[in-house]
C-alpha positions as CSV (number, residue, x, y, z in Angstrom):
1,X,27.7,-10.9,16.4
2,X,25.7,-11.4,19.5
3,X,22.9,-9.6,17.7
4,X,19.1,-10.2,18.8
5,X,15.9,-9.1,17.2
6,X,12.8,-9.1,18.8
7,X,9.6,-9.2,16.9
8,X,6.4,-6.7,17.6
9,X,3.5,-9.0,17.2
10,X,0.8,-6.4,16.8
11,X,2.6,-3.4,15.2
12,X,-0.6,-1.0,16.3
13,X,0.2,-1.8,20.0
14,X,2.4,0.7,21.4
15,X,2.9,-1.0,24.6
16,X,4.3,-4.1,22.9
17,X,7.3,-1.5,21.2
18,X,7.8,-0.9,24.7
19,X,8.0,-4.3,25.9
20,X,10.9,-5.0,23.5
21,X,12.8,-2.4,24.7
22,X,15.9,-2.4,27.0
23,X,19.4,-1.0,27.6
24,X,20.3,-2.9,25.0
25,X,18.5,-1.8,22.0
26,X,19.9,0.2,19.2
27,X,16.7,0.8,17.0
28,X,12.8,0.5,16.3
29,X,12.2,-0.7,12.8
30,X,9.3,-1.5,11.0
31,X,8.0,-1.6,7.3
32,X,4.8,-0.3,6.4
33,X,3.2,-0.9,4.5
34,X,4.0,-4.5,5.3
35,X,4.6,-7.4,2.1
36,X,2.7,-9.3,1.9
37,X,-0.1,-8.6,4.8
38,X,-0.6,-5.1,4.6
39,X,0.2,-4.4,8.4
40,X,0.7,-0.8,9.1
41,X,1.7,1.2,12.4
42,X,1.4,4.7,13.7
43,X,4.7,6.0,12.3
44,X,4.4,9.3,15.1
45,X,3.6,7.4,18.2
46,X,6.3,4.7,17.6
47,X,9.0,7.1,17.0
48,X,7.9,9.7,19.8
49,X,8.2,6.0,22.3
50,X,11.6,5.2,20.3
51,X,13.5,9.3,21.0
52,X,12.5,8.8,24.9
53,X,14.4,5.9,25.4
54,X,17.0,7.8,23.0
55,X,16.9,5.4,19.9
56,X,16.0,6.2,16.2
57,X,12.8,4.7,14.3
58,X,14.0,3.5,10.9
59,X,11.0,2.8,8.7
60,X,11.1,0.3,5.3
61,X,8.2,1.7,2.9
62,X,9.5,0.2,-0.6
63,X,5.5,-0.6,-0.7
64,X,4.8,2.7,-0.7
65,X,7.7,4.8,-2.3
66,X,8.1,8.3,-1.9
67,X,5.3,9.6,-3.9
68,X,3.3,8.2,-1.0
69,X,4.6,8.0,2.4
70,X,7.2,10.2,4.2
71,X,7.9,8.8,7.4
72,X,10.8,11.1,8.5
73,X,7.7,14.0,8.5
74,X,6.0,11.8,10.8
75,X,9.0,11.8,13.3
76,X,11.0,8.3,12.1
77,X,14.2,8.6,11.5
78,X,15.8,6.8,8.5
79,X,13.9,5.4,6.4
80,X,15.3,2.5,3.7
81,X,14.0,2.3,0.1
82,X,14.5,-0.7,-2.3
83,X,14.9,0.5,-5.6
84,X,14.4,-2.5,-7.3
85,X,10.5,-2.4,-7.2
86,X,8.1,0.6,-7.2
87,X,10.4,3.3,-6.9
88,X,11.9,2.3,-10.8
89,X,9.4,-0.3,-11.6
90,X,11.6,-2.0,-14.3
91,X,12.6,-4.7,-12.3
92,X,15.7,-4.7,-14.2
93,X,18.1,-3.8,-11.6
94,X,19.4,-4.1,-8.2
95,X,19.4,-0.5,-5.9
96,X,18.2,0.9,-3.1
97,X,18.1,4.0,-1.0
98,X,18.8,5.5,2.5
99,X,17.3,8.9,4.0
100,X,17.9,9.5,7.2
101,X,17.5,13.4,9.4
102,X,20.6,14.9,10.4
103,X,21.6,14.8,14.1
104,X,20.0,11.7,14.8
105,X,18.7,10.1,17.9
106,X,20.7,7.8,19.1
107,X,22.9,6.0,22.0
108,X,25.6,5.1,19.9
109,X,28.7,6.7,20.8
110,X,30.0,8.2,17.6
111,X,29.7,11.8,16.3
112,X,29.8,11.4,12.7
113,X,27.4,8.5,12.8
114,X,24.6,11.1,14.6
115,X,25.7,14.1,12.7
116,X,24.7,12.7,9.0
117,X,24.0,9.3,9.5
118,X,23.2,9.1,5.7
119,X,27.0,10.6,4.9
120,X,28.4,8.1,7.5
121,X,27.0,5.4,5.8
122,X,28.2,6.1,1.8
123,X,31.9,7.5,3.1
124,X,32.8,4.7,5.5
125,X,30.6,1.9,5.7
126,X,30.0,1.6,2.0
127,X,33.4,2.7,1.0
128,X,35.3,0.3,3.3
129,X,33.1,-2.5,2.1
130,X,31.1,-1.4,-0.9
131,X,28.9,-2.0,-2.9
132,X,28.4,0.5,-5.1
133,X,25.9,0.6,-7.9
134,X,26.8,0.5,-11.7
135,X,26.8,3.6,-13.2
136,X,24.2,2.7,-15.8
137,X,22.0,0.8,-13.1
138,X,22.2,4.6,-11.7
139,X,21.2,6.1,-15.1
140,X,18.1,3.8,-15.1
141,X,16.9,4.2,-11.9
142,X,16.7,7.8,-11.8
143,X,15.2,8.0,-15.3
144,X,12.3,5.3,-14.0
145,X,12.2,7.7,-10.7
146,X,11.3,11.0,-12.9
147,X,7.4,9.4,-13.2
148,X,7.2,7.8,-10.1
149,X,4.3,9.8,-8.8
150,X,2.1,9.6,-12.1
151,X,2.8,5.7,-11.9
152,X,2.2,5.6,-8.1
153,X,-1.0,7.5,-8.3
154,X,-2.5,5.3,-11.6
155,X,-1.2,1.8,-10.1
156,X,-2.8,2.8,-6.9
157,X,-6.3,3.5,-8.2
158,X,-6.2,0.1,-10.4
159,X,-5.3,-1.9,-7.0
160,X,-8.6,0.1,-5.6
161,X,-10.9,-1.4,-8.7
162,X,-9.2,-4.8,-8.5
163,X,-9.5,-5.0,-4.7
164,X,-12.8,-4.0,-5.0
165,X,-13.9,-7.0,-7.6
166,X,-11.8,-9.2,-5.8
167,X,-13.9,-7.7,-2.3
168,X,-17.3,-9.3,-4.1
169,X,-15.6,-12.3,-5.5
170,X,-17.7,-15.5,-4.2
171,X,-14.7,-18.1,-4.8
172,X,-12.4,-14.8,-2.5
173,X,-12.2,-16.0,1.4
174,X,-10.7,-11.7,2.2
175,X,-8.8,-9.6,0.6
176,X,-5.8,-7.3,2.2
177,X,-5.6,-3.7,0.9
178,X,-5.3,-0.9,3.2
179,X,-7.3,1.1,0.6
180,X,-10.5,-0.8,1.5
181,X,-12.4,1.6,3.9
182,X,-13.7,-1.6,5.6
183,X,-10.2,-3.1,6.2
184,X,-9.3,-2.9,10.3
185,X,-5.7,-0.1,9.8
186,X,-8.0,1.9,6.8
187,X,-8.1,4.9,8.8
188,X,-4.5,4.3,10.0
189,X,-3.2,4.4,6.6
190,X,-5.3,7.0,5.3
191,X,-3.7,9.2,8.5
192,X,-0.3,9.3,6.8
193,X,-0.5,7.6,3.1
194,X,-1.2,10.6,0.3
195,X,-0.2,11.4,-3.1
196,X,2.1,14.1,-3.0
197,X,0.9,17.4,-4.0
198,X,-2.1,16.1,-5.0
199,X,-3.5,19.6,-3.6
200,X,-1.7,21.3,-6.8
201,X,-2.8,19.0,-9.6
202,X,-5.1,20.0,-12.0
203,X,-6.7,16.5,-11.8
204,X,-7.6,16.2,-8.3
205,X,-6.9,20.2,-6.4
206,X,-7.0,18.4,-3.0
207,X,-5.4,16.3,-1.2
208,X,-5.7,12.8,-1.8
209,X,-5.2,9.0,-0.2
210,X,-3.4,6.6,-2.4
211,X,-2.6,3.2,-0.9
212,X,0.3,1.4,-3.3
213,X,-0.2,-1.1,-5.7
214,X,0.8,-4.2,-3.6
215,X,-2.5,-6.3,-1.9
216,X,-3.5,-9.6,-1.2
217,X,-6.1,-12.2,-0.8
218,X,-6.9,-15.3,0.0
219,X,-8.7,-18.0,-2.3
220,X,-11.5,-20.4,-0.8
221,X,-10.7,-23.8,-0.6
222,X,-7.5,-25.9,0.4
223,X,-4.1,-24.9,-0.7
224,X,-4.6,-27.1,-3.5
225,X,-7.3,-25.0,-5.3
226,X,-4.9,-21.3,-4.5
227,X,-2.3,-23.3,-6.4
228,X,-4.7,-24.4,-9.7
229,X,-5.8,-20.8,-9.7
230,X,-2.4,-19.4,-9.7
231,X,-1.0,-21.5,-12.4
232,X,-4.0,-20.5,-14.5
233,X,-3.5,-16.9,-14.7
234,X,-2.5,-16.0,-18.3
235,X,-1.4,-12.5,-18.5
236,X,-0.9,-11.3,-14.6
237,X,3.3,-12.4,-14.4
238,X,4.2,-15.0,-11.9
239,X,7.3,-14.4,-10.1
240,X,8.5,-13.6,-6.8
241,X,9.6,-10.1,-6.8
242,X,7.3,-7.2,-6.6
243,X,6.6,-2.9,-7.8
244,X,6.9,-3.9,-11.4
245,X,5.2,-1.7,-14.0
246,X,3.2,-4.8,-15.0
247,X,1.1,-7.2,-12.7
248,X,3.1,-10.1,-10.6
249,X,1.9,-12.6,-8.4
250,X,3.3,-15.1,-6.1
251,X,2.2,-17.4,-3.5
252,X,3.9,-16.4,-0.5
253,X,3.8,-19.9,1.5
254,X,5.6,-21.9,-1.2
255,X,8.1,-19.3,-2.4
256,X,8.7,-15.7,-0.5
257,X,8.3,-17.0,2.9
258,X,8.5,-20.9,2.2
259,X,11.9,-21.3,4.0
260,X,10.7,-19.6,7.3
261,X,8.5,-23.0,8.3
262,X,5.0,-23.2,9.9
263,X,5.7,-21.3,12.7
264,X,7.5,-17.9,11.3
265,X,4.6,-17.9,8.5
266,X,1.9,-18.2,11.6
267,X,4.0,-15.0,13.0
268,X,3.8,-13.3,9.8
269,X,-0.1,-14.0,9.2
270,X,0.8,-15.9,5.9
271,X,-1.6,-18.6,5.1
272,X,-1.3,-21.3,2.6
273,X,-4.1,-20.1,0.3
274,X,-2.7,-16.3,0.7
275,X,-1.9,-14.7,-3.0
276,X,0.1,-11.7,-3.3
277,X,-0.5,-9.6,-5.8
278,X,1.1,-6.3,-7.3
279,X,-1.0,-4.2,-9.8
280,X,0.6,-3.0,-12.5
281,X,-0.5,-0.2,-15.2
282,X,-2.2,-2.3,-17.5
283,X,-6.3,-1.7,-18.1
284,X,-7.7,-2.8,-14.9
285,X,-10.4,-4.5,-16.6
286,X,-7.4,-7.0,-18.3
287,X,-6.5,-7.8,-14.4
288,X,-9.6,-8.4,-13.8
289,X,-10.7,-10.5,-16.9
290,X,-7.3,-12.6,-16.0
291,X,-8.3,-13.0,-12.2
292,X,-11.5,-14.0,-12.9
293,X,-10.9,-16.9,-15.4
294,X,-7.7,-18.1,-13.6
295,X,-11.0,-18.3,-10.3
296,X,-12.9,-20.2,-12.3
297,X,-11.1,-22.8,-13.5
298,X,-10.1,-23.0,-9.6
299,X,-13.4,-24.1,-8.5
């Protein structure tokens, strides 16, 4: 296919987007909240640089769903949605989801691809070629979607408390959540990550930051000691996927990002010790508990 992609080492850097870009390029895309790392961009300036060179900004926030980050109100201009984690939670499935703006930017030659990009992409693309989703896979997903902002909002404020013990943990090297006010894209994240008409709950009257459920950390010691921690934890899942409804860990170096080698994990900021974690609804205080004993017996 003659395709090239060209990686944005520091997404915050605007000049760097530029760098990349040349007659050549169809889009800007970036995911942001990032899995596992937590990187995060500024979703206006990237897609202002993106329309003057005449190319759309397509943003992946899976980590943040809906009920937390709208990206095309920011100026991108399709954004893609797994819907096999947060946005249903189940995990049961396979889904996902494209929103894109009407009229799009673009220097691709082809009315109805500009006109509804979105429309475009379920009468031709996925008609010629499929797939489409099973009907009850449909059924499921939109029945988990109908409390996707009351989940969103709780999950997010256990990741706070767990981040937060985790933060003042002595056997913890850093911890990675975009919720902690001292990590370095805090105030980038709290720029453009709220809970969605927060302003009109009865709970809260104002509005609100809410920064996901997905975070990780990094466990002191040699990649030996990340491993006897993880194998210890009793009630937090281990598995690979992530946006469940109950707690799931993985080590990212031996199983997510394991094929990519030494070099694309450098290029991805994924060390060996690096545990990524997703908060689920349980008590925080049973995380907790469950992170704490599985540290211990990782000393």
């Amino acid at each position: 296919q003659d395709i090239e992609c060209r990686w944005v080492v520091d997404a915050t850097d605007v000049n760097e987007w530029a760098s990349k870009i040349d007659e050549n390029t169809r889009f800007l895309y970036g995911e942001l909240p990032s899995n596992p790392q937590q990187g995060f961009f500024d979703i206006k300036a990237v897609a202002d640089l993106a329309h003057s060179h005449n190319l759309p900004l397509i943003c992946d926030s899976t980590v943040a769903t809906p009920a937390l980050l709208r990206p095309i109100c920011h100026g991108a201009d399709i954004v893609v949605q797994s819907a096999s984690k947060s946005l249903t939670t189940s995990g049961f499935g396979i889904g996902g989801a494209i929103i894109a703006r009407k009229n799009l930017v673009t220097n691709i030659d082809d009315d109805q691809l500009k006109t509804d990009f979105s429309l475009y992409v379920k009468y031709y693309q996925n008609r010629d070629l499929g797939p489409n989703m099973h009907p009850m896979q449909a059924v499921m997903s939109l029945n988990d979607m109908r409390t996707l902002r009351s989940k969103m909002d709780l999950m997010s404020r256990n990741t706070m408390k767990v981040a937060q013990f985790l933060e003042k943990h002595s056997l913890i090297d850093s911890v990675q959540y975009l919720g902690l006010p001292n990590h370095p894209l805090h105030d980038l994240a709290r720029k453009y990550m709220w809970l969605v008409d927060s302003e009109y709950d009865d709970q809260y009257g104002k509005p609100v930051n809410r920064y996901g459920h997905l975070m990780s950390f990094c466990v002191k010691g040699e990649p030996e000691k990340t491993r006897l921690f993880f194998d210890s934890l009793q009630r937090i899942w281990r598995a690979t996927d992530l946006g469940r409804i109950k707690s799931v860990a993985t080590i990212p170096a031996i199983s997510t990002h394991q094929q990519q080698g030494e070099e694309g994990r450098a290029l991805a900021n994924i060390p060996p010790n690096m545990v990524r974690l997703c908060v689920g609804a349980e008590h925080p205080a049973d995380i907790i508990a469950d992170l704490d004993q599985a540290l211990h017996k990782a000393k």
